[in-house]
N, C-alpha and C positions, 0 to 999 in steps of 0.2 A: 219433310222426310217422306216424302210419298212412295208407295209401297211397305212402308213397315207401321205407319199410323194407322191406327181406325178410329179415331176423332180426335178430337183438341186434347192435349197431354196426355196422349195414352198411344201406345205401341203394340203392333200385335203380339201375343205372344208365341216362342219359339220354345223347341224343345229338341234337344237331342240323344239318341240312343247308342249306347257303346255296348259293343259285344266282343268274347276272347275267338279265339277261332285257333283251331292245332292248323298246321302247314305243314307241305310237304316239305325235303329240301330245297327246291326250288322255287316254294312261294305260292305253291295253288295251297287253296283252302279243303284241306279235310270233312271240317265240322266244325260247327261252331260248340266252344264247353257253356254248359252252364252250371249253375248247384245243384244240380243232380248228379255232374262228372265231379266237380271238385267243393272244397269252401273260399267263395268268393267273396275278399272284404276289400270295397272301393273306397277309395280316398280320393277326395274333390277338393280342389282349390281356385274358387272359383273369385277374382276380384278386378273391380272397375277401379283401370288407371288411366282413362284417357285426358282428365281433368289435368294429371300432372304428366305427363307427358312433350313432348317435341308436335306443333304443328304439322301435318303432313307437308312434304317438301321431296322435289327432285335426291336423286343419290349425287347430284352433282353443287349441293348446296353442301356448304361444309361447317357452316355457324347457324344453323334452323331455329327459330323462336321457339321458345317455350309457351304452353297453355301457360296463360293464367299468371304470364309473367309479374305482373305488380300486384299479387297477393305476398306478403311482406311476413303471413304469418309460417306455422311450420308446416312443409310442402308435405309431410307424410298425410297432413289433412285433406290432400286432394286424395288419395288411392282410400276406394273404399273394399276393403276388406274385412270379410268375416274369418277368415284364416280355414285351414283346412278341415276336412266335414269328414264323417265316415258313415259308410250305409253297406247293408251286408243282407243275404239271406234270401228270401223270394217274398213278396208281397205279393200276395193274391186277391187283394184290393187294389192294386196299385190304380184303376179307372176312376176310382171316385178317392180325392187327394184327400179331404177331409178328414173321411174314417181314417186313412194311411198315416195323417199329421198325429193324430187322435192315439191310434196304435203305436206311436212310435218309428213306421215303419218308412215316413217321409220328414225331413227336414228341412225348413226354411234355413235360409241361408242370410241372417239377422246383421240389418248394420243398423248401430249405437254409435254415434260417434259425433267429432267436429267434422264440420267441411265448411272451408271459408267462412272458417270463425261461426260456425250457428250449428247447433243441435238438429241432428237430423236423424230421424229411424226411418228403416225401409226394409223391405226385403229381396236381396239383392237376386235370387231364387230359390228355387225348392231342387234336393235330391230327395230319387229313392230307386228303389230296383222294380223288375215287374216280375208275373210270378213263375218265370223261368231264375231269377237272380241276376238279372243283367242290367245295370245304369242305365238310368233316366234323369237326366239333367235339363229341367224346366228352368228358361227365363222366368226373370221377375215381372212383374204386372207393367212395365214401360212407365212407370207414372214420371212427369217430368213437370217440374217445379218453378214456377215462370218467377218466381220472387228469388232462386238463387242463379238463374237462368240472368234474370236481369243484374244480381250485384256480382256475375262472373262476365256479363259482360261489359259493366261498371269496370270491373280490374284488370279487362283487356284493355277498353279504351286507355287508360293511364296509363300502360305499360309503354 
């Protein structure tokens, strides 16, 4: 994975910033709003489906392999989903994430769950706002797990 690793099971981390913006009728940008113009409550749904998903394949393949084909148990355990988040308001910590988790003001984005049959926590990212009120949607730590690594590619070979 070179380019997004920075050592053995770990990935750099990524983040990205959404902002609202008024437009004219024809699509130029005015301003951008923040919570000082309005009150803005973000909703993130943020979830990892590539586990259960269709291998990558041409548009001219028309039967594509599935991930993970001979996992035999229930396929909702490959999509790892915390379900939708909400974050609102301006965080004036937002640089240091800690105090922000601490206040309230930042939210991990928590999975609990099976995947391929074994108990697994992580955290899948963190939202929050900064202190205009505008999303901030932080990747999770990249951690990648060589013991499900191996019995997913255990249930590829069989497939």
């Amino acid at each position: 994975m070179m380019g997004f690793a920075m050592q053995q099971n770990s990935l750099k981390d990524r983040r990205l910033a959404f902002i609202f913006s008024r437009l004219t009728e024809n699509g130029s940008m005015v301003r951008e709003i923040t919570s000082d113009d309005a009150d803005i409550r973000w909703t993130v749904h943020l979830a990892n489906t590539k586990a259960a998903v269709e291998w990558f394949h041409p548009k001219s393949e028309t039967q594509p392999k599935q991930r993970n084909a001979g996992f035999t148990g229930d396929r909702k355990q490959l999509t790892l989903d915390p379900g939708p988040q909400n974050v609102s308001g301006k965080n004036l910590d937002f640089a240091d994430l800690g105090k922000s988790r601490v206040q309230g003001a930042a939210k991990d984005l928590q999975i609990n769950q099976l995947f391929l049959n074994k108990q697994v926590q992580l955290v899948l990212g963190t939202i929050t706002t900064d202190d205009r009120g505008l999303l901030l949607v932080l990747g999770g730590h990249g951690e990648s797990n060589p013991q499900l690594e191996h019995l997913v590619r255990r249930q590829l070979c069989q497939s």
